[in-house]
N, CA, C and O atoms as CSV, one atom per row, in Angstrom:
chain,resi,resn,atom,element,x,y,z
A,1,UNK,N,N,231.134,49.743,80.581
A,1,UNK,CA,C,232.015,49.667,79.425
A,1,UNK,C,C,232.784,50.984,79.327
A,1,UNK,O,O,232.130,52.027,79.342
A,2,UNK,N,N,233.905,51.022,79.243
A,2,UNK,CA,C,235.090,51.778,78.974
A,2,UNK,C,C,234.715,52.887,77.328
A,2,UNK,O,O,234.408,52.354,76.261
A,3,UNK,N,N,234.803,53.986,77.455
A,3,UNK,CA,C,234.843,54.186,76.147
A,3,UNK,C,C,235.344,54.092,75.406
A,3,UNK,O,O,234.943,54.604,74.361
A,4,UNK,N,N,236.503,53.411,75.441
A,4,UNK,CA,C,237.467,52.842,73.926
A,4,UNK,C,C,237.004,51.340,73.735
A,4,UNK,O,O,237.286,50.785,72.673
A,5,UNK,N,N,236.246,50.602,74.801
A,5,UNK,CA,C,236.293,48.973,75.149
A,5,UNK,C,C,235.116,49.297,73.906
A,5,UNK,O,O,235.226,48.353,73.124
A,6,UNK,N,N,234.114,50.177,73.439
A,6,UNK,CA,C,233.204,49.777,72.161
A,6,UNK,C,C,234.053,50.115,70.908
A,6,UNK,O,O,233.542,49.877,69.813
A,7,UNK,N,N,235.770,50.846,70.981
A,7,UNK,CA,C,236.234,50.340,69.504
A,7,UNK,C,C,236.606,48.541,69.915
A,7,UNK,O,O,235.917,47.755,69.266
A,8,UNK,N,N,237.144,48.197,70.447
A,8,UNK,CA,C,237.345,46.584,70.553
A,8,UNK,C,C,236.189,45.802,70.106
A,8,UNK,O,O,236.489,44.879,69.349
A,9,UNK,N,N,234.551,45.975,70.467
A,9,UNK,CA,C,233.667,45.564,70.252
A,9,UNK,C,C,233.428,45.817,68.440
A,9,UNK,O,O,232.924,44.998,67.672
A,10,UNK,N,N,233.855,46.922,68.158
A,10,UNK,CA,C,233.247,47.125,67.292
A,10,UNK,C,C,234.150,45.701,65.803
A,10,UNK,O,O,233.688,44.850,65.043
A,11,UNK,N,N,235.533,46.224,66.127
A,11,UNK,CA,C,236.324,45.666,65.674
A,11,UNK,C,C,235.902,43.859,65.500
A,11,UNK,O,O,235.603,43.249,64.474
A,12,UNK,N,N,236.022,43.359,66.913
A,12,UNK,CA,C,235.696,41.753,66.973
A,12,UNK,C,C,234.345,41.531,66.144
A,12,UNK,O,O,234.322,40.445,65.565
A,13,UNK,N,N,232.799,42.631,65.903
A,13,UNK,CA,C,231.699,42.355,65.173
A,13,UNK,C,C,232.086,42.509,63.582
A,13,UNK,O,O,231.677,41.764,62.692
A,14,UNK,N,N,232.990,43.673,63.409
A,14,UNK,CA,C,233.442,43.421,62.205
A,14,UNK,C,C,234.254,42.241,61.678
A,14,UNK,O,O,234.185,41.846,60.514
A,15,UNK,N,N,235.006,41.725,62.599
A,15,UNK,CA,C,235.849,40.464,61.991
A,15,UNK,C,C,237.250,40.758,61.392
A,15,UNK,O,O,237.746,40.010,60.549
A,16,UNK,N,N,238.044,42.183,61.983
A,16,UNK,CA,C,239.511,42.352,61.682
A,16,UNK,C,C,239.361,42.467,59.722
A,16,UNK,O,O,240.109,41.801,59.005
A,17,UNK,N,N,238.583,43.149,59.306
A,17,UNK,CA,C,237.897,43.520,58.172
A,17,UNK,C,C,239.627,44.775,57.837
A,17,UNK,O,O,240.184,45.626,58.529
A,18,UNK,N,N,239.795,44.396,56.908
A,18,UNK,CA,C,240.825,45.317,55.948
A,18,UNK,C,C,240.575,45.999,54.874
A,18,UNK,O,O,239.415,45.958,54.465
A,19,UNK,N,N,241.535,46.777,54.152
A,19,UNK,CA,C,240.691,47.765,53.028
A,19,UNK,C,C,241.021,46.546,51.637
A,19,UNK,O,O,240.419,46.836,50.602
A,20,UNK,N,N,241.768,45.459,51.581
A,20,UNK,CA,C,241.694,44.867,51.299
A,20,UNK,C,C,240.589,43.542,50.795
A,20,UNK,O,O,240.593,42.450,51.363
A,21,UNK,N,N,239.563,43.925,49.497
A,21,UNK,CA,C,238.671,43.068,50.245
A,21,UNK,C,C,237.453,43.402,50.966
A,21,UNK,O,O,236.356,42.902,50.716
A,22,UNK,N,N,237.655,44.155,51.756
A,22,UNK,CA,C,236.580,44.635,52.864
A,22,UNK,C,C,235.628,45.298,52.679
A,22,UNK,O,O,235.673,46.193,51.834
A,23,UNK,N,N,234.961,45.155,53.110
A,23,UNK,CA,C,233.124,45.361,52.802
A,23,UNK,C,C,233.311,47.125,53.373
A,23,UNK,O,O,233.696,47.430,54.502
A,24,UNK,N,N,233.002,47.930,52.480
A,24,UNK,CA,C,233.418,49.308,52.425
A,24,UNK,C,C,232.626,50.185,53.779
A,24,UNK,O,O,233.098,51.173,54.343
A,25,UNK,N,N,231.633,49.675,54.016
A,25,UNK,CA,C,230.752,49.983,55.512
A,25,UNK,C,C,231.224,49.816,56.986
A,25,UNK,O,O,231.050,50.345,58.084
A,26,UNK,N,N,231.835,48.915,56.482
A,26,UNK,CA,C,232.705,48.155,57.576
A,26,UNK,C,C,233.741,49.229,58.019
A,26,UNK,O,O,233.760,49.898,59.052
A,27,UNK,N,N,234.776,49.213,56.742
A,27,UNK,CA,C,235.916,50.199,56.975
A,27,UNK,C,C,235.324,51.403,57.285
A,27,UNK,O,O,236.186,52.155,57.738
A,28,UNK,N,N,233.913,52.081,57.232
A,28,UNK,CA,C,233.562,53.130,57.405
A,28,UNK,C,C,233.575,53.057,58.800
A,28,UNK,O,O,234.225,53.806,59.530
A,29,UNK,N,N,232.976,52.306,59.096
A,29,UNK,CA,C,232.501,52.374,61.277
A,29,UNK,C,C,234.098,51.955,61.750
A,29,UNK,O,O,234.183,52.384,62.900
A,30,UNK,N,N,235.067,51.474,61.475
A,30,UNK,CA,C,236.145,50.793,61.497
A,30,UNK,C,C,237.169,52.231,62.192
A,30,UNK,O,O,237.873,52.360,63.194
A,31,UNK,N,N,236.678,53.359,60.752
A,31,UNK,CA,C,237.482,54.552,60.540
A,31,UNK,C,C,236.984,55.953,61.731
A,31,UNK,O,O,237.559,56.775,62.445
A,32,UNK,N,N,235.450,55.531,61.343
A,32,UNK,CA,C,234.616,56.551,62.435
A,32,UNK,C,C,235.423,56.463,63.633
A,32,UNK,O,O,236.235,57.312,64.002
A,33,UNK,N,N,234.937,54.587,64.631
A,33,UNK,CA,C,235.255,54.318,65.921
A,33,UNK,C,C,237.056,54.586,65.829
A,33,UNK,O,O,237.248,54.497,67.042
A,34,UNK,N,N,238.248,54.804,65.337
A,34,UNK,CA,C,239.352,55.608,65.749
A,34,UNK,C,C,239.189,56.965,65.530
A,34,UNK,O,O,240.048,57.704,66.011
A,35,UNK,N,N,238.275,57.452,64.910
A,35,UNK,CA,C,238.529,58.871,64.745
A,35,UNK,C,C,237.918,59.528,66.023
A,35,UNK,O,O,238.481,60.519,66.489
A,36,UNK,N,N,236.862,59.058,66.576
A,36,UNK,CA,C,236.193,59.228,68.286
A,36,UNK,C,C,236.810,58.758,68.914
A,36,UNK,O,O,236.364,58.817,70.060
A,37,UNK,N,N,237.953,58.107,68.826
A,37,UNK,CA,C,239.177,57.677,70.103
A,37,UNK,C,C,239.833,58.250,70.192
A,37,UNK,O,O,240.198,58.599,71.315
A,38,UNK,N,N,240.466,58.766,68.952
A,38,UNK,CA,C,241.537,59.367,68.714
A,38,UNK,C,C,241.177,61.052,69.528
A,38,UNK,O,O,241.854,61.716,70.313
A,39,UNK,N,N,239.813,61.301,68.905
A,39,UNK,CA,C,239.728,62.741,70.111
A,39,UNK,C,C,239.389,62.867,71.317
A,39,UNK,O,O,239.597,63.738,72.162
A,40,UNK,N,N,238.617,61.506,71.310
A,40,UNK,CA,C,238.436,61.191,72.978
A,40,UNK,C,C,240.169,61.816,74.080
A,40,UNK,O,O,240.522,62.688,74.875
A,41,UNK,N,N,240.777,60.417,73.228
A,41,UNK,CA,C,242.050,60.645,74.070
A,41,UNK,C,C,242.919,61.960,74.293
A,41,UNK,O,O,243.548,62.525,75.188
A,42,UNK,N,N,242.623,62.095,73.114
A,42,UNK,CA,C,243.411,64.013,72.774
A,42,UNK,C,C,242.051,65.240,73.375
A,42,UNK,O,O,242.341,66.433,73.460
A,43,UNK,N,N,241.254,64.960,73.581
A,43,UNK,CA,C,240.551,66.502,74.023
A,43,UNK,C,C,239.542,66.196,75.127
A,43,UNK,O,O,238.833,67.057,75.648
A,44,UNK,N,N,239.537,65.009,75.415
A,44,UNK,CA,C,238.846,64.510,76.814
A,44,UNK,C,C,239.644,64.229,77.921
A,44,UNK,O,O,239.478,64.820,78.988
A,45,UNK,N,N,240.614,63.259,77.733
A,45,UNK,CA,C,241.837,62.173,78.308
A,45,UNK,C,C,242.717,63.494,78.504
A,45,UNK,O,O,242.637,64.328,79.406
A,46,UNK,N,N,243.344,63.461,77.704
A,46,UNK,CA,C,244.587,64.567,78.144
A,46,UNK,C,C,244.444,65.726,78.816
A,46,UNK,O,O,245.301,65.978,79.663
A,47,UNK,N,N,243.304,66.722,78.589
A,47,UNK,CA,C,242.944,67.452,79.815
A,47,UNK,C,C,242.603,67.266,80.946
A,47,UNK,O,O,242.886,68.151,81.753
A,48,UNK,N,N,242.077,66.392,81.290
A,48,UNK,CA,C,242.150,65.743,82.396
A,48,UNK,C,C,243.439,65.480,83.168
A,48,UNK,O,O,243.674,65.940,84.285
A,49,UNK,N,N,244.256,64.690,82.454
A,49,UNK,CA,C,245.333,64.382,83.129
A,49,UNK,C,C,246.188,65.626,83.314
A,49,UNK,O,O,246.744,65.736,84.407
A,50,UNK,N,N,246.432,66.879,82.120
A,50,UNK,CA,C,247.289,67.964,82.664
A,50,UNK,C,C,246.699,68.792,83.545
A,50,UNK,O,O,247.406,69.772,83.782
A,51,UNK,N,N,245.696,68.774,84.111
A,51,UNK,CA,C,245.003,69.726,85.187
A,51,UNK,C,C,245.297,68.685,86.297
A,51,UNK,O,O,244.796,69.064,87.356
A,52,UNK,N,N,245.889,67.596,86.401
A,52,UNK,CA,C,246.145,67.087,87.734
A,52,UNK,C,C,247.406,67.082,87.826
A,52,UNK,O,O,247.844,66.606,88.874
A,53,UNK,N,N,248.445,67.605,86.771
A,53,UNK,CA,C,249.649,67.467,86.827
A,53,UNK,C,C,251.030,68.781,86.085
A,53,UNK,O,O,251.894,68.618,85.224
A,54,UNK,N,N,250.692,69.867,86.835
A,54,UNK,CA,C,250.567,71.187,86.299
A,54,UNK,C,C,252.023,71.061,86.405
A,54,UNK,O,O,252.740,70.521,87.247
A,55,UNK,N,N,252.346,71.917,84.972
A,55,UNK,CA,C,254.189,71.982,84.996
A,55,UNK,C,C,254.579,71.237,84.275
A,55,UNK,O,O,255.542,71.446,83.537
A,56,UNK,N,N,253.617,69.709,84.340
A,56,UNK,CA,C,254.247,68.692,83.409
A,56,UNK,C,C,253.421,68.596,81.949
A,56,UNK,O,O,252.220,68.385,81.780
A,57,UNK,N,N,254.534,68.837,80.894
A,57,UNK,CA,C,254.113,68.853,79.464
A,57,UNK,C,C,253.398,67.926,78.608
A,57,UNK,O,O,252.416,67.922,77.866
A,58,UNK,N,N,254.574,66.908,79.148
A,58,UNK,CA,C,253.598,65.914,78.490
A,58,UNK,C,C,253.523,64.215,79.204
A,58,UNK,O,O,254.582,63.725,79.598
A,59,UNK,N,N,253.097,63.951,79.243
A,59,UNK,CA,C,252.725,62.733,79.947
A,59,UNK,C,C,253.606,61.293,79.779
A,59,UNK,O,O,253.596,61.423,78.555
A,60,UNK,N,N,254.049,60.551,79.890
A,60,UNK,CA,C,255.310,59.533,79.491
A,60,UNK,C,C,254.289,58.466,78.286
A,60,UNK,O,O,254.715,58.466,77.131
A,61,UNK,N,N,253.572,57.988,78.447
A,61,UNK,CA,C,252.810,57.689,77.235
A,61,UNK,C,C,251.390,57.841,77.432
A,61,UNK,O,O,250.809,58.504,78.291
A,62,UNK,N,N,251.000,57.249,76.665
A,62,UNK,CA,C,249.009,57.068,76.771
A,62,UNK,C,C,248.616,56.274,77.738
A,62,UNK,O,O,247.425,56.455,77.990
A,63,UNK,N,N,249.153,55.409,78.434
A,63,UNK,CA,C,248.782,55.086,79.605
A,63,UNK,C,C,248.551,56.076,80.947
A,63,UNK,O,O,247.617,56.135,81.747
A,64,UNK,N,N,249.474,56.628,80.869
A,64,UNK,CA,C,249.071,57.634,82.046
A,64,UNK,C,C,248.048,58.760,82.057
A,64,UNK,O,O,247.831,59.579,82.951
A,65,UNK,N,N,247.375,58.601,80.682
A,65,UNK,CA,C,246.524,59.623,80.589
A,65,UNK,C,C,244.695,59.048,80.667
A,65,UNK,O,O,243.562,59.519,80.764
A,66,UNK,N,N,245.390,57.765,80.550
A,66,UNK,CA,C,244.273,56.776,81.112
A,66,UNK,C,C,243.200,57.072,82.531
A,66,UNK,O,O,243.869,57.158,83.561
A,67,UNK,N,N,241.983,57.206,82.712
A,67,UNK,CA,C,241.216,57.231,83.659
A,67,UNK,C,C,240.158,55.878,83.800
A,67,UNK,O,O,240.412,54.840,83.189
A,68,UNK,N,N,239.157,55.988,84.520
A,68,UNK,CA,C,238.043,55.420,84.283
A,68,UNK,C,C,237.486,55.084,82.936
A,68,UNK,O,O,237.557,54.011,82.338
A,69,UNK,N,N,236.962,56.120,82.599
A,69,UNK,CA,C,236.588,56.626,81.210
A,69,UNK,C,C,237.310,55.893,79.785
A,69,UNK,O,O,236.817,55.361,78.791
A,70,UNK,N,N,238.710,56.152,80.224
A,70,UNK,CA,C,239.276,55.984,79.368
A,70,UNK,C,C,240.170,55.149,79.240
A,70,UNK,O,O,241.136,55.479,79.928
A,71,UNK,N,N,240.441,53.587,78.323
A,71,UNK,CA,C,241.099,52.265,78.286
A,71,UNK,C,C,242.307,52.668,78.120
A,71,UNK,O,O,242.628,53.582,77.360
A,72,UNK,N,N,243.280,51.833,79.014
A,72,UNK,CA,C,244.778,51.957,79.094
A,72,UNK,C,C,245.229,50.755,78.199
A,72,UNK,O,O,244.709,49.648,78.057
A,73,UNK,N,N,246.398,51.325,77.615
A,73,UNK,CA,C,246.683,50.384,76.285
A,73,UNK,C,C,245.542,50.298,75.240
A,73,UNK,O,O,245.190,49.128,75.088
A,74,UNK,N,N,244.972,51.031,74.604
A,74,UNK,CA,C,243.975,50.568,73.731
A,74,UNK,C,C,244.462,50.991,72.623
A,74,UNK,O,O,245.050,52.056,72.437
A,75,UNK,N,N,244.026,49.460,71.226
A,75,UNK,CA,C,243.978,49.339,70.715
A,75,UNK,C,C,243.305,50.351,69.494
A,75,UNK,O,O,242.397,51.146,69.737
A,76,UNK,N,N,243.870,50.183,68.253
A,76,UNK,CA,C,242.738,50.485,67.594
A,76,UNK,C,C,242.079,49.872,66.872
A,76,UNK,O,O,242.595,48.765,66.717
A,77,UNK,N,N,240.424,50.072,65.849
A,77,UNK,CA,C,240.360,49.084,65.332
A,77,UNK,C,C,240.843,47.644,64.630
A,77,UNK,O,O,240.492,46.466,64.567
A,78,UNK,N,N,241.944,48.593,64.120
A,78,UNK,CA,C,242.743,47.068,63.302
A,78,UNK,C,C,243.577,47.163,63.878
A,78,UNK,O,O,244.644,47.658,63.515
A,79,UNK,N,N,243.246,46.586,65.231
A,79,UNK,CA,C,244.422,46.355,66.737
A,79,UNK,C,C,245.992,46.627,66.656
A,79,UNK,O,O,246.842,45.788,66.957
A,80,UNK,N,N,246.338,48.331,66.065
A,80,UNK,CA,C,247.530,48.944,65.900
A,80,UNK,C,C,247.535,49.399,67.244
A,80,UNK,O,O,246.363,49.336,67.614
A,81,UNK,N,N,248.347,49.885,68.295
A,81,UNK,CA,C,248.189,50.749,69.505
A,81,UNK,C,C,248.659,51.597,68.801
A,81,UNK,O,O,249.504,51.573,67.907
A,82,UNK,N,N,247.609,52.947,69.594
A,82,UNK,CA,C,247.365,54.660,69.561
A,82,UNK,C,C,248.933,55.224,69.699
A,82,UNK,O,O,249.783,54.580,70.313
A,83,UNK,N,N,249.122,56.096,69.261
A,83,UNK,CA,C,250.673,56.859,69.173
A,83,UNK,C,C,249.997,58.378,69.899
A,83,UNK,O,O,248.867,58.865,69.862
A,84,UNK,N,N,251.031,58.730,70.418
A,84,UNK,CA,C,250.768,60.136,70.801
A,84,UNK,C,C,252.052,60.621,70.772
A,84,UNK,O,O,253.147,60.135,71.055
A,85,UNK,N,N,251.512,62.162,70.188
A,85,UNK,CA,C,252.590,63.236,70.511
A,85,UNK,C,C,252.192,64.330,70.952
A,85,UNK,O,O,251.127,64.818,70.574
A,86,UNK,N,N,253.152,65.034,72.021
A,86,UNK,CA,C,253.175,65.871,72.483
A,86,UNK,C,C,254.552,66.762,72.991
A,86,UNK,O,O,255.663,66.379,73.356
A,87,UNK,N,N,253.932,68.184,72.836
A,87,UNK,CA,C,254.865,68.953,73.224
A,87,UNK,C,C,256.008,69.464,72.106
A,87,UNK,O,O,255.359,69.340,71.067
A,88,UNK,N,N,257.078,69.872,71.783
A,88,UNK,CA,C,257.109,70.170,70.382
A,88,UNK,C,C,257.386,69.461,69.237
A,88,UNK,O,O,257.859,69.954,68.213
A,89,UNK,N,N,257.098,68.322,69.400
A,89,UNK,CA,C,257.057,67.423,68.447
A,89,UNK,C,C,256.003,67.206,67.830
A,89,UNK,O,O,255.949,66.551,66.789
A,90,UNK,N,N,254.813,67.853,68.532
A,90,UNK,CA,C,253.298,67.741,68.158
A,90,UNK,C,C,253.131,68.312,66.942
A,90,UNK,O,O,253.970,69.205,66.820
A,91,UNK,N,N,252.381,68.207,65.902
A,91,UNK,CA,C,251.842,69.255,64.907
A,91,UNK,C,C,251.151,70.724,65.320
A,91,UNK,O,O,250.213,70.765,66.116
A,92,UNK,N,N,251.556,71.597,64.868
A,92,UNK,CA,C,250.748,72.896,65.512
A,92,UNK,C,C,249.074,72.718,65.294
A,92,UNK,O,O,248.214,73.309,65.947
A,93,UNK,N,N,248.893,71.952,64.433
A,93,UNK,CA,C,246.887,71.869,65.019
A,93,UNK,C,C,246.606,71.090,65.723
A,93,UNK,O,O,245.411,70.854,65.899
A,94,UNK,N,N,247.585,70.386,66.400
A,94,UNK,CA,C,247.445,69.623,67.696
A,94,UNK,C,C,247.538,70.203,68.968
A,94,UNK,O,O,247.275,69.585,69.999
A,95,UNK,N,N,247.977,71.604,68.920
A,95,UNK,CA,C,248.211,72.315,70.150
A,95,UNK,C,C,248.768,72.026,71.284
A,95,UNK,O,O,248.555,72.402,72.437
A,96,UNK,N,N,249.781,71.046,70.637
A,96,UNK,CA,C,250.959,70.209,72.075
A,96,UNK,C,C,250.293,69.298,72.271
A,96,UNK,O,O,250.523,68.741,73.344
A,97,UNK,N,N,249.325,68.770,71.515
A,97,UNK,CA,C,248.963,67.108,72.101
A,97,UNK,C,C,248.018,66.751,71.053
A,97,UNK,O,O,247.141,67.404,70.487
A,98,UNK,N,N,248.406,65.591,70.943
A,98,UNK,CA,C,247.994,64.699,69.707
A,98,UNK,C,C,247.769,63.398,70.007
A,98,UNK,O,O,248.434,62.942,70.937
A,99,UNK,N,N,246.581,62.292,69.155
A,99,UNK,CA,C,246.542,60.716,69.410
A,99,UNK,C,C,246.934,60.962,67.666
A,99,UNK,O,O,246.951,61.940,66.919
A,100,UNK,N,N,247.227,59.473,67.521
A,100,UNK,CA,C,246.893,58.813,66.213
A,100,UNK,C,C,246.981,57.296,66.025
A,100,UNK,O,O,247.657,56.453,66.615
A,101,UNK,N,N,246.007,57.194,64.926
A,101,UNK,CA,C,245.998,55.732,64.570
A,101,UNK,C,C,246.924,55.508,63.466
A,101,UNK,O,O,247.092,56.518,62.782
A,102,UNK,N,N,247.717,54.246,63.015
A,102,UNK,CA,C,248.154,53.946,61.534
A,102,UNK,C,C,247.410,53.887,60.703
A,102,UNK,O,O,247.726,54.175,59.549
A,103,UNK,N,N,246.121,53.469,61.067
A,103,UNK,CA,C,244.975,53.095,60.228
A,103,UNK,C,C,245.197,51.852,59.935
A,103,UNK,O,O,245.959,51.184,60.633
A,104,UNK,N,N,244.464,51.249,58.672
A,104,UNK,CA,C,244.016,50.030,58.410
A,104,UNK,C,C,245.786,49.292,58.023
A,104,UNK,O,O,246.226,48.219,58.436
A,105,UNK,N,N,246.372,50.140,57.268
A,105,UNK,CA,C,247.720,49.368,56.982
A,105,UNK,C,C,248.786,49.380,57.874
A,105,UNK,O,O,249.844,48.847,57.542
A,106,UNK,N,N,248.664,49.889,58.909
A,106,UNK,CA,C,249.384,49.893,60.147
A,106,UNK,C,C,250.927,50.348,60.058
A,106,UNK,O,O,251.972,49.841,60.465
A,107,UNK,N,N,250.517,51.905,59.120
A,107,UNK,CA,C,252.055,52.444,58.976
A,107,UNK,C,C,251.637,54.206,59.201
A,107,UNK,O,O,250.755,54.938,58.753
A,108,UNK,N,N,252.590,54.348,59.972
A,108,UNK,CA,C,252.068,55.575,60.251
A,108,UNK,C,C,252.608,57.012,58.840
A,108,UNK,O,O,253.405,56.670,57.966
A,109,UNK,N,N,252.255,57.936,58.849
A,109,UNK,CA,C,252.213,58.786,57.710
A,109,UNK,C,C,251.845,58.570,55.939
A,109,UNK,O,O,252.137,59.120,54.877
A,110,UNK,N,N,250.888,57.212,56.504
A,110,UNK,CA,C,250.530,56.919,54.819
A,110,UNK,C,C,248.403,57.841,54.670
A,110,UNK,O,O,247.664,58.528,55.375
A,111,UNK,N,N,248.391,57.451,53.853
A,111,UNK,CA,C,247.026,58.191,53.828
A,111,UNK,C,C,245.910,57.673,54.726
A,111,UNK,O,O,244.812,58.220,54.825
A,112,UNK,N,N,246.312,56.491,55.420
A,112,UNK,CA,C,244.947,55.970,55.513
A,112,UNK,C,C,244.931,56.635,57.712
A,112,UNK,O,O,244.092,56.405,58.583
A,113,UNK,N,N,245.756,57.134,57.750
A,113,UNK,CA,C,246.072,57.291,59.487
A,113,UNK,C,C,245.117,58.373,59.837
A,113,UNK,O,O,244.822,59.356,59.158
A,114,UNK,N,N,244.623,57.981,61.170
A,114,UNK,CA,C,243.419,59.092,61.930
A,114,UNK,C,C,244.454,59.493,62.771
A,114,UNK,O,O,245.160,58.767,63.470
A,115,UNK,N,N,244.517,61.566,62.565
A,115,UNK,CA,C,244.919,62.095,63.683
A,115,UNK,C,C,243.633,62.982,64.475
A,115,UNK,O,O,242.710,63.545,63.887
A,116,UNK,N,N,243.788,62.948,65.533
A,116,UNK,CA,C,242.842,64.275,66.702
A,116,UNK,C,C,242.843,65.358,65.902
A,116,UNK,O,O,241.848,66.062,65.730
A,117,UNK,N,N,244.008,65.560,65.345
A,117,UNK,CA,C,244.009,67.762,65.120
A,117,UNK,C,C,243.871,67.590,63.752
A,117,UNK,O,O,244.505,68.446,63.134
A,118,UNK,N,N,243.225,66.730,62.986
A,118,UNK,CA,C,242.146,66.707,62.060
A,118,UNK,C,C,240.829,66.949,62.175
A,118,UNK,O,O,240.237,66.842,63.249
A,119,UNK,N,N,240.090,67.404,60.724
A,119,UNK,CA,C,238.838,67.214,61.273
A,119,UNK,C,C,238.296,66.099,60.744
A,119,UNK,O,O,237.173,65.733,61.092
């Protein structure tokens, strides 16, 4: 199993669970499993890929930063795909590279979004 393939798992046991409604435990493991993707991809994934590709800043999307390890195209819990930025578009506590989720409402810059260069 892929380490993003247990947010998919986690997601399908929850049942596409919203803050709407949703059983508040749920949204908790919902929020956890992107917030461990989200740094997976940003402080596992991405070093990886710029030590094989020196010179180059930033990578053309999250697919290419994809390995073994790590699921290409993945989802997030509430099956939004991961955004990344990098390079100076990044936030400075992202240090030129960033994931994020929309979160549960699937809009990015509202309160509910998981970034990496959070804690």
């Amino acid at each position: 199993m892929t380490k993003l393939s247990w947010v998919a798992a986690v997601t399908l046991a929850i049942g596409g669970c919203s803050s709407k409604g949703g059983d508040p435990q749920a949204m908790q493991a919902m929020r956890a499993a992107a917030v461990k993707a989200t740094k997976e991809l940003a402080m596992e994934a991405y070093p990886i890929w710029a030590s094989t590709h020196p010179g180059t800043e930033c990578p053309a999307g999250l697919a290419d930063i994809a390995t073994a390890d790590y699921a290409k195209d993945a989802l997030d819990p509430w099956g939004h795909p991961y955004a990344m930025t990098c390079g100076r578009s990044a936030p400075a506590a992202a240090h030129g590279f960033g994931v994020s989720s929309a979160g549960d409402d699937g809009k990015a810059g509202t309160a509910d979004d998981v970034n990496s260069w959070e804690p």
